[in-house]
Each structure stands twice: as structure tokens, then as C-alpha cells.
C-alpha positions as CSV (number, residue, x, y, z in Angstrom):
1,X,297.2,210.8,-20.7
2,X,296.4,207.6,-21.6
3,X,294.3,205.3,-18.8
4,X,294.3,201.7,-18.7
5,X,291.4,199.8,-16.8
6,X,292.8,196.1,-16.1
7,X,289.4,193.7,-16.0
8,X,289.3,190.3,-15.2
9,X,289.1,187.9,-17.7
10,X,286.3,185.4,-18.5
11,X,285.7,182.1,-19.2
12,X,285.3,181.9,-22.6
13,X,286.0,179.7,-26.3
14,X,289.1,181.3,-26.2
15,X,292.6,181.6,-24.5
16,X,294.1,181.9,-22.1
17,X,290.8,180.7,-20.4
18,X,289.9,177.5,-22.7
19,X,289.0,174.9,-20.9
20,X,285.1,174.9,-19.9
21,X,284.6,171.8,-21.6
22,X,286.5,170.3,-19.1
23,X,284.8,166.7,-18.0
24,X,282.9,166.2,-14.9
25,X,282.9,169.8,-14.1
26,X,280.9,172.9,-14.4
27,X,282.1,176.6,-14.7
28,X,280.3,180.1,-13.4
29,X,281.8,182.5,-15.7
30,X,281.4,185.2,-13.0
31,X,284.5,183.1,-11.0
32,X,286.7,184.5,-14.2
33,X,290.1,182.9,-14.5
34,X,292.3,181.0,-12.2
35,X,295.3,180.8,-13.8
36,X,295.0,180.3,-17.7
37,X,292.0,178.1,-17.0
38,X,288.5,179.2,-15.9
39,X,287.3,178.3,-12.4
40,X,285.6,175.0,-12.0
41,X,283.3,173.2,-9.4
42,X,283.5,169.6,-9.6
43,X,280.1,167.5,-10.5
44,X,278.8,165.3,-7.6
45,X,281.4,162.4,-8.0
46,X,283.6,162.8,-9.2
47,X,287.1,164.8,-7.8
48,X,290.4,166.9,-9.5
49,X,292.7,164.4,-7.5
50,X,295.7,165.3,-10.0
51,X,294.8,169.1,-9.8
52,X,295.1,169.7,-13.2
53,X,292.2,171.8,-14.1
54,X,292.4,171.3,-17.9
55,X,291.6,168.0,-17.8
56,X,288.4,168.8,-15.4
57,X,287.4,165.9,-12.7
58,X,289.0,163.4,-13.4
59,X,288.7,160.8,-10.3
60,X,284.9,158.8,-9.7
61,X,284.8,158.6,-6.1
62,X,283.9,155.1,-6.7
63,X,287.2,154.2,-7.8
64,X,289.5,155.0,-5.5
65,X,293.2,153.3,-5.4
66,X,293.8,149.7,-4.1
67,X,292.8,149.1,-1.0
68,X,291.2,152.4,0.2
69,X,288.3,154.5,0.0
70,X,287.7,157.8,-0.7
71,X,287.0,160.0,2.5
72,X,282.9,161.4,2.9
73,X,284.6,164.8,2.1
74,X,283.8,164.7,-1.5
75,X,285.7,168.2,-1.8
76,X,289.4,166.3,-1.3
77,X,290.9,163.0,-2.8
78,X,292.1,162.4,0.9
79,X,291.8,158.0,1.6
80,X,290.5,155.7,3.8
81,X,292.4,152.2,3.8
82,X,290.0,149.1,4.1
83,X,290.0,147.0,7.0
84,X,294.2,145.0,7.2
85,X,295.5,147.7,4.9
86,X,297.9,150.8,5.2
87,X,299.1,153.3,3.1
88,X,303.0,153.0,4.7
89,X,305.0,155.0,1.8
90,X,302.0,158.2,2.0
91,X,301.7,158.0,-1.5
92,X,297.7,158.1,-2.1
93,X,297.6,157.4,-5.8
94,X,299.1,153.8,-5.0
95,X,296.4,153.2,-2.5
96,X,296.8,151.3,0.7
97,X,299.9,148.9,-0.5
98,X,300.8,147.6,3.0
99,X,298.7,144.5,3.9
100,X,298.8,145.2,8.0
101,X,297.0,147.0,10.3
102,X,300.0,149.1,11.2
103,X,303.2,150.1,9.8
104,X,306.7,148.7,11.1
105,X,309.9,149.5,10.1
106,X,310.0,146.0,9.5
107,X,308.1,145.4,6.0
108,X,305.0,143.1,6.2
109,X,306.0,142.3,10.6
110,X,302.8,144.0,11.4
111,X,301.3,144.3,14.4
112,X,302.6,141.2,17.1
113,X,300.1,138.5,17.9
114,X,301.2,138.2,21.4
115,X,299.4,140.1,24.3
116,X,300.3,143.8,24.2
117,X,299.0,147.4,25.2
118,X,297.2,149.4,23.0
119,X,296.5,152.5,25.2
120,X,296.8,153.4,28.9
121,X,294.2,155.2,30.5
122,X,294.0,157.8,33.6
123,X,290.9,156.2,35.2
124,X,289.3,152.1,35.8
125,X,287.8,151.3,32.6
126,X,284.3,150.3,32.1
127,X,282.7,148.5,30.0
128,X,283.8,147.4,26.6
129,X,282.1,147.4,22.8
130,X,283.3,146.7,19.5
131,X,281.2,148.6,16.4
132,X,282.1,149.9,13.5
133,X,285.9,149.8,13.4
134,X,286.4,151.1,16.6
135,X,286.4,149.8,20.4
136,X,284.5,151.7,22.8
137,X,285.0,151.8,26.4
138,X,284.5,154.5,29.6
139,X,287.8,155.8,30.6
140,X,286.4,157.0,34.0
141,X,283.3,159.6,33.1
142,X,284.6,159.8,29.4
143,X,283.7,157.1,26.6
144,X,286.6,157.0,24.7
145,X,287.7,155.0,21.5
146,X,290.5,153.9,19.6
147,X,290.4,153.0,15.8
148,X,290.9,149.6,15.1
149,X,293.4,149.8,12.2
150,X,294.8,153.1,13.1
151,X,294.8,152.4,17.1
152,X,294.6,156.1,17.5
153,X,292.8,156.8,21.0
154,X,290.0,159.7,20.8
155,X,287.4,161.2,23.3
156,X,284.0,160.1,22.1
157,X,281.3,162.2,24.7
158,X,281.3,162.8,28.1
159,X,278.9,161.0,30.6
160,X,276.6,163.9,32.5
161,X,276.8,161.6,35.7
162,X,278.6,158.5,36.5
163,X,278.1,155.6,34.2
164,X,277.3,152.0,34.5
165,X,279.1,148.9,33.7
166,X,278.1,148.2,30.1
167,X,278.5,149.5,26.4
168,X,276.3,148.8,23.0
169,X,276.1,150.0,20.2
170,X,274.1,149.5,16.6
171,X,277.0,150.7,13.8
172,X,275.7,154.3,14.6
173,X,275.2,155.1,18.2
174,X,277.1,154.0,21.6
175,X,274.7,153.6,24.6
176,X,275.0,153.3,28.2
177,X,273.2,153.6,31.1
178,X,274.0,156.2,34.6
179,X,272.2,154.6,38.1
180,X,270.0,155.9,40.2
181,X,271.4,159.0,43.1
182,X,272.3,156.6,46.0
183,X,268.8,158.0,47.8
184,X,266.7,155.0,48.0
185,X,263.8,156.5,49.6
186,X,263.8,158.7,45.9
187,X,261.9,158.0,43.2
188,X,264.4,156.3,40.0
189,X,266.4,158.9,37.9
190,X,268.5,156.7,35.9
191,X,269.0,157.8,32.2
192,X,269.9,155.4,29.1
193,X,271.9,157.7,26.9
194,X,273.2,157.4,23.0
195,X,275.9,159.1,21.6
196,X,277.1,158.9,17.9
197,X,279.8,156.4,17.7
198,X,282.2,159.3,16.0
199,X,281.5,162.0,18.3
200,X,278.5,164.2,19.5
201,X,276.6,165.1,22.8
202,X,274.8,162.6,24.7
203,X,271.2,162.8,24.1
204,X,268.9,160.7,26.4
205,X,266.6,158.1,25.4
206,X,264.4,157.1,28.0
207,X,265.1,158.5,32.0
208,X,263.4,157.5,35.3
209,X,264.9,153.9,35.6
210,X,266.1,152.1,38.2
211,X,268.8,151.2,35.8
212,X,271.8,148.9,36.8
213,X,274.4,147.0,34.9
214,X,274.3,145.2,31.8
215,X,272.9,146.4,27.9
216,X,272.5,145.1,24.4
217,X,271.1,146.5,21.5
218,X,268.2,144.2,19.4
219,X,266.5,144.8,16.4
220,X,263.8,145.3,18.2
221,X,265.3,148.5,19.9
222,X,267.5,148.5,23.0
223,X,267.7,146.1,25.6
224,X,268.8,148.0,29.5
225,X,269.1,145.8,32.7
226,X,267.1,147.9,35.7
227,X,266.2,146.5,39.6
228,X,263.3,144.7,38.2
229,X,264.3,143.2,34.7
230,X,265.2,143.9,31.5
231,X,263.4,146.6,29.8
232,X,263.2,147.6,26.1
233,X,263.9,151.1,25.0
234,X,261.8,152.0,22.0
235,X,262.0,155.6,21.0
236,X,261.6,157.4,24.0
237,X,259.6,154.9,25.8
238,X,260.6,151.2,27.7
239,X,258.3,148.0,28.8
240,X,258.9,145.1,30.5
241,X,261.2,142.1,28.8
242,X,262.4,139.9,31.0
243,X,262.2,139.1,34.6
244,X,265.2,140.3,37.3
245,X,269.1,139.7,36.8
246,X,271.6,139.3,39.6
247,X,273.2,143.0,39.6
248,X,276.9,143.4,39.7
249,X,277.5,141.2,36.7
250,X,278.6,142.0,33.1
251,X,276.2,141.6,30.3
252,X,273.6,139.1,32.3
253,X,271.3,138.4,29.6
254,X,271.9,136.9,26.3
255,X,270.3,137.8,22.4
256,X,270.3,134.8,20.0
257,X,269.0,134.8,16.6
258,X,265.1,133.5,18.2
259,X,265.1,134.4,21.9
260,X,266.7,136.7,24.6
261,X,267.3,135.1,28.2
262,X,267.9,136.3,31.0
263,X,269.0,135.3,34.6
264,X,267.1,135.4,37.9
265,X,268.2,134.2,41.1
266,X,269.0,130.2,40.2
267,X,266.9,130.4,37.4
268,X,267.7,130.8,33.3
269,X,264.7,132.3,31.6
270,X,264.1,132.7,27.9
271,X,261.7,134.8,26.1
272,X,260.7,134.6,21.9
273,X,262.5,137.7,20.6
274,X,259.7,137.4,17.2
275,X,256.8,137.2,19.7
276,X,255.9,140.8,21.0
277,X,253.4,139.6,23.2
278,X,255.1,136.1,24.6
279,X,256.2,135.9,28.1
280,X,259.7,134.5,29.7
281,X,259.4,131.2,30.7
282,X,261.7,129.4,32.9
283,X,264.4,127.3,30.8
284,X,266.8,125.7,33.5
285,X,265.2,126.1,37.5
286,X,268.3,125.3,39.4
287,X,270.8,127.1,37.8
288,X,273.5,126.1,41.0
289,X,275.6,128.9,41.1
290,X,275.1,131.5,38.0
291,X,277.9,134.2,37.1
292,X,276.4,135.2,33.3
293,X,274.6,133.9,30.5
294,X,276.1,134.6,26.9
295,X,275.7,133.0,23.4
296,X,278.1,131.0,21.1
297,X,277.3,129.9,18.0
298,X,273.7,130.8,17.9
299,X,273.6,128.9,21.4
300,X,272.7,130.1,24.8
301,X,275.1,129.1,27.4
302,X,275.3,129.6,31.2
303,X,278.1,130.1,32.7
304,X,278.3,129.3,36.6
305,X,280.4,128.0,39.5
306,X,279.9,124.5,40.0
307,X,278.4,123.3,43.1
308,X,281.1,122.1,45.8
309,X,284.0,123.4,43.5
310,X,284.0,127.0,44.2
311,X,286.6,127.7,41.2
312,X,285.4,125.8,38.6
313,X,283.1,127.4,35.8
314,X,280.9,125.3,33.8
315,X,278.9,126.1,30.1
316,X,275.7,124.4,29.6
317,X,274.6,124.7,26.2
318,X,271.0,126.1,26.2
319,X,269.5,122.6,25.1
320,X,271.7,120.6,27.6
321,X,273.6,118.8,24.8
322,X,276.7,119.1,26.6
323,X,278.9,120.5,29.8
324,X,282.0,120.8,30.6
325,X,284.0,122.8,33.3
326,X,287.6,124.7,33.6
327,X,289.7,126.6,36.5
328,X,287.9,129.9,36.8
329,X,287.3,132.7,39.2
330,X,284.7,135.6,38.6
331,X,284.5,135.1,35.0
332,X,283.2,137.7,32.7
333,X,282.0,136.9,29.1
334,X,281.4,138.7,25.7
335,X,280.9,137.5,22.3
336,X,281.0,138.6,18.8
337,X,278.6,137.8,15.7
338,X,280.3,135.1,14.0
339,X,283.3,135.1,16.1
340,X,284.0,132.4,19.0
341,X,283.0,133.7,22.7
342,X,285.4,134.3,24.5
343,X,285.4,134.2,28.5
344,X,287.8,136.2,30.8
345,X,288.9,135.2,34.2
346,X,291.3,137.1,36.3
347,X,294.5,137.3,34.1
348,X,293.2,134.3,31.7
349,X,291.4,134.6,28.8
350,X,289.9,131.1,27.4
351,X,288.1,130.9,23.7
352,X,285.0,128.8,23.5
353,X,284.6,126.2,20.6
354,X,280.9,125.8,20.1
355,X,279.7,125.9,23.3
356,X,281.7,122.3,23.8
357,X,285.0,122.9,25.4
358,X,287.2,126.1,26.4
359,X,290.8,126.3,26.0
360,X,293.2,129.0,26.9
361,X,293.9,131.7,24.9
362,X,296.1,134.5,26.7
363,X,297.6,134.4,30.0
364,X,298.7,137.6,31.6
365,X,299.9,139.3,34.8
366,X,297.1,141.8,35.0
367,X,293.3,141.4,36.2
368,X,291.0,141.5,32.9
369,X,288.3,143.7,33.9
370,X,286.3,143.3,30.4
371,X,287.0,141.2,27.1
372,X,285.4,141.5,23.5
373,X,286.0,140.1,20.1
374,X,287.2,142.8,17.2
375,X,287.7,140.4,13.8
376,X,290.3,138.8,14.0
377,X,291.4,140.2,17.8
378,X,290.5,139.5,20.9
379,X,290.5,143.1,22.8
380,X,290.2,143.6,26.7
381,X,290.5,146.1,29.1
382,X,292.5,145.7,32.8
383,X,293.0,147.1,36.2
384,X,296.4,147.8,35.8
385,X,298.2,146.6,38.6
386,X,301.2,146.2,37.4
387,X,301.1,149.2,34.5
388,X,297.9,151.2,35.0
389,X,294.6,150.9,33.4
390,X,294.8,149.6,30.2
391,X,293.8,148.6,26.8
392,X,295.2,144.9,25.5
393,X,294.7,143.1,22.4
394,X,296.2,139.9,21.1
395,X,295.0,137.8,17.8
396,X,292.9,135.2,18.0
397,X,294.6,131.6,16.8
């Protein structure tokens, strides 16, 4: 009787298993053959995007087609299409050939400029932030997100108790803030959470505060509006920034490129963001009627009801180089690094050129509950009378 004992074959000078000098690659004989070639492991950087082993790694991540990236999964040749691009046919060695956000069975129609919906939501929305290609927003206890190019909505975290009005965020984390329990006579139990802006579990970053609406993020760390004033969250620990805030409004203090200011009563304060150590002092003392501060331009306006015309809304420029006023009701305000402010009221939403004059942007049937600035969009969320809670965006002109 004549046995045969079948071994695997290794890699080796010779066939079938001949090609271990493959570039951009490394071989562990022990793997044996795959195929007629031996197995390979691609060196950091390089990827088999045309999966022909004989010819190794072939693909620099740093070169991927037009228009894209190459995913962080090193391991696959799957892209990522910059910012105004889509890859319409699927074909990933061509890249992202589509220049729009979207694709439409229309070539090149892209997404419309005109108001429209971009997702409906089961709950009121709070709070709204644009970072990092996505816009972030509570969809009752759940932040939620939707990508900016692919408008796909996903669930970010989940809140562990109700949250406030107000998202930031810093390119890596989302934060918000939960109140105190409704027991006055209890001691402050407010948390300022942070989440990574993908997806994660909400870890706190300083608790104990009587925190209420309104928060920005600095350089200098994060900036939380409590019943006494804004504080700044550094680490795990918070001091003293700026003096009290009306409550109930969006976003009541302002960061500029030098100072941070803040509102109090009838009063606009300002404080030296480079000075640790300097104190707010009191910028404008009769304030009439304040709704918000914001900034434009590098400039820190006030918006507020003008005295003895209940609707109107006018911006002061921070060094009273100019006012002006506009029909408005309860407007609510957000602005964008380099991009023009934008102010919200009711179903309007008006763009502001430099602090000097406002003019209407959108009109629509639905109450704007809060408005930010995405590129080259202008993105708000809404009560939804008419068609639920929802997510809008229209392009800026």
C-alpha cells in the first residue's frame, strides 16, 4: 500500500508560491499558500485595493481617487468623498466624480437651495450645533446627528436625565448640560456632559451646578451658563467667568477672538478672554430690552427689543458704530466662524451683513425653534406644526 501525506505548501523562490517579493507587503511563511501566491499582510500604508496579490500593495493610502479619502480602516480600500462630492456611479477607483452633496437622478441638480426637510423627528428638538461634518441636535433625551454630505440621520448618546437647551462641541466631543431636580430647597446636581461627536457614552465633566441654558466651547476649556453666571469647565473642575444671564434664552453669551460677554439684567458685560485673572466689566448699562448677545464678524452684537416697539429687534455693534432694527419676535441667534450670523424669528430667518443691516433670508410656515450655519447652508430646527418636528436646511445666497 502506498500512503500519500498531502502537506501544505510554503512560501518559497519557487512556484506555485512565487511572489514574496511582492511590494509593500510582508509574508509569514507559516500562512503557506493562498492560491498560487503566498499569504501577505500589507505594510502600514499602503493597501491591495485591486486584490491582486502578485503585484503586493499596491495603493498609498495617501493617494486615494479624486475627490475622496481613504477610510481610517487601513485593512479595506473603502472611500470617503470630500466635502460637495459623491461617488453617484459606486465605482471607487474613479473616486467621488459627482460635484454635489447628493445624488439625483437629475445629473449635477443636486440638492435644492430652497427651504426643505432634512429629517423629522419623534420628539421637540433642542438645541442645535454644527462640528465636524455633522449637525448635532437632541431629539427629545437622544442627541442625534445627521451627516452633512450624506444627510443620513444617526443616534449619537443618550442623555442620563433631561437635557438643556444648548449644544457645543470642539471637532471631537458634543457637550450639553442636564438642570438641577426641580427641589429648590436641594443642593445643585446639574451635570455638564461630553460625548464623542461619532458615538460613545456620556461621560461627565464637572457635576453639582446649578446649570441652566446656554454653552460654548473656548480654547480655554468650556464655557456653561448656571443661576449665577458663566462658569468655565477645565478638566474636571469650573470657576467663575462672567456675571448672571437672563435664563430661558439661547446661547446668552458671546466668544470673540479677545473677549467673552455676557448679559445681566439690562446690562452687556465683557470680560478679556487672554487675561485669566481680569474681571467683567460693564460694556453697555442700559441695554433696554435684551433677547441675546452673539458675534458677527469678530464683533459683539446685542440683540434686543427696542423700547416702545415691542416687535422690533435691534443689533448694536459692540463699539456702537452702528444700529439698525427689523420686524422681529423672540429672536434666537447663532453664528458660524467665518460665516455671516444668522438670526431666526418665528418662521423668518434674516442673515446679518457685518453687524450693519439684516435682510431676509427664508420665510417659512413653521416656528424655528433653533438656527446654525453649516458651510455653505444655513440649518434649523422647528416645532412642527404643520409637519412635525423637524430638521430644515436651505443655502445661503
Amino acid at each position: 500500500m502506498i500512503v500519500l501525506f498531502l502537506c501544505a505548501p510554503r512560501c518559497s523562490t519557487a512556484p506555485p508560491c512565487s511572489n514574496h517579493t511582492a511590494p509593500n507587503a510582508t509574508f509569514d511563511v507559516q500562512q503557506g499558500c493562498v492560491g498560487y501566491y503566498c499569504a501577505m499582510q500589507c505594510d502600514p500604508g499602503f493597501l491591495n485595493c485591486d486584490n491582486d496579490e502578485s503585484n503586493g500593495c499596491e495603493t498609498p493610502i495617501t493617494s486615494p481617487p479624486p475627490h475622496a479619502q481613504f477610510s481610517a480602516d487601513t485593512g479595506t480600500c473603502t472611500i470617503v468623498c470630500d466635502p460637495g462630492f459623491s461617488n453617484c456611479d459606486e465605482i471607487e477607483s474613479n473616486g467621488c466624480e459627482t460635484a454635489s452633496s447628493t445624488c439625483s437622478s437629475q445629473p449635477d441638480s443636486g440638492e435644492p437651495a430652497s427651504p426643505h426637510v432634512i429629517a423629522t423627528l419623534a420628539a421637540q428638538p433642542l438645541g442645535l450645533a454644527v462640528c465636524a461634518g455633522r449637525e448635532l441636535f437632541f431629539d427629545g433625551p437622544t442627541l442625534r446627528a445627521i451627516d452633512s454630505q450624506s444627510l443620513a440621520l444617526v443616534n449619537v448618546a443618550t442623555s442620563p436625565s433631561p437635557p438643556a437647551d444648548g449644544i457645543a462641541c470642539d471637532g471631537t466631543y458634543a457637550y450639553w448640560v442636564t438642570p438641577s431636580d426641580a427641589d429648590a430647597d436641594a443642593s445643585p446636581n446639574g451635570v455638564l456632559y461630553r460625548v464623542a461627536i461619532q458615538s460613545g457614552t456620556p461621560e461627565v465633566v464637572v457635576s453639582d451646578f446649578d446649570f441652566r441654558s446656554g454653552i460654548d466651547v473656548a480654547d480655554a476649556g468650556v464655557l456653561a451658563m448656571t443661576g449665577s453666571g458663566v462658569v468655565l469647565a477645565q478638566g474636571d473642575a469650573a470657576t467663575d467667568w462672567m456675571p448672571a444671564s437672563p435664563t430661558g434664552v439661547y446661547k446668552p453669551f458671546a466668544l470673540t477672538q479677545g473677549d467673552s460677554w455676557s448679559l445681566a439684567g439690562a446690562t452687556l458685560y465683557r470680560r478679556s478672554s487672554s487675561d485669566a485673572d481680569a474681571s467683567a466689566e460693564s460694556w453697555i448699562d442700559d441695554a433696554g430690552l435684551p433677547t441675546a448677545v452673539f458675534a458677527s464678524s469678530g464683533d459683539a452684537i446685542l440683540a434686543r427689543h427696542v423700547s416702545g416697539v415691542a416687535d422690533d429687534l435691534a443689533l448694536v455693534m459692540s463699539d456702537a458704530g452702528g444700529v439698525t432694527s427689523f420686524a422681529a419676535v423672540d429672536p434666537i441667534v447663532a453664528t458660524s466662524s467665518g460665516a455671516p450670523a444668522i438670526v431666526a424669528s418665528d418662521g423668518t430667518i434674516y442673515v446679518v451683513q457685518s453687524g450693519l443691516f439684516a435682510s431676509v433670508l427664508f420665510s417659512t410656515l413653521e416656528h424655528v425653534v433653533d438656527v446654525a450655519v453649516d458651510g455653505t447652508w444655513a440649518v434649523w430646527t422647528t416645532r412642527g406644526q404643520n409637519q412635525g418636528p423637524s430638521v430644515w436646511r436651505g443655502k445661503l445666497q
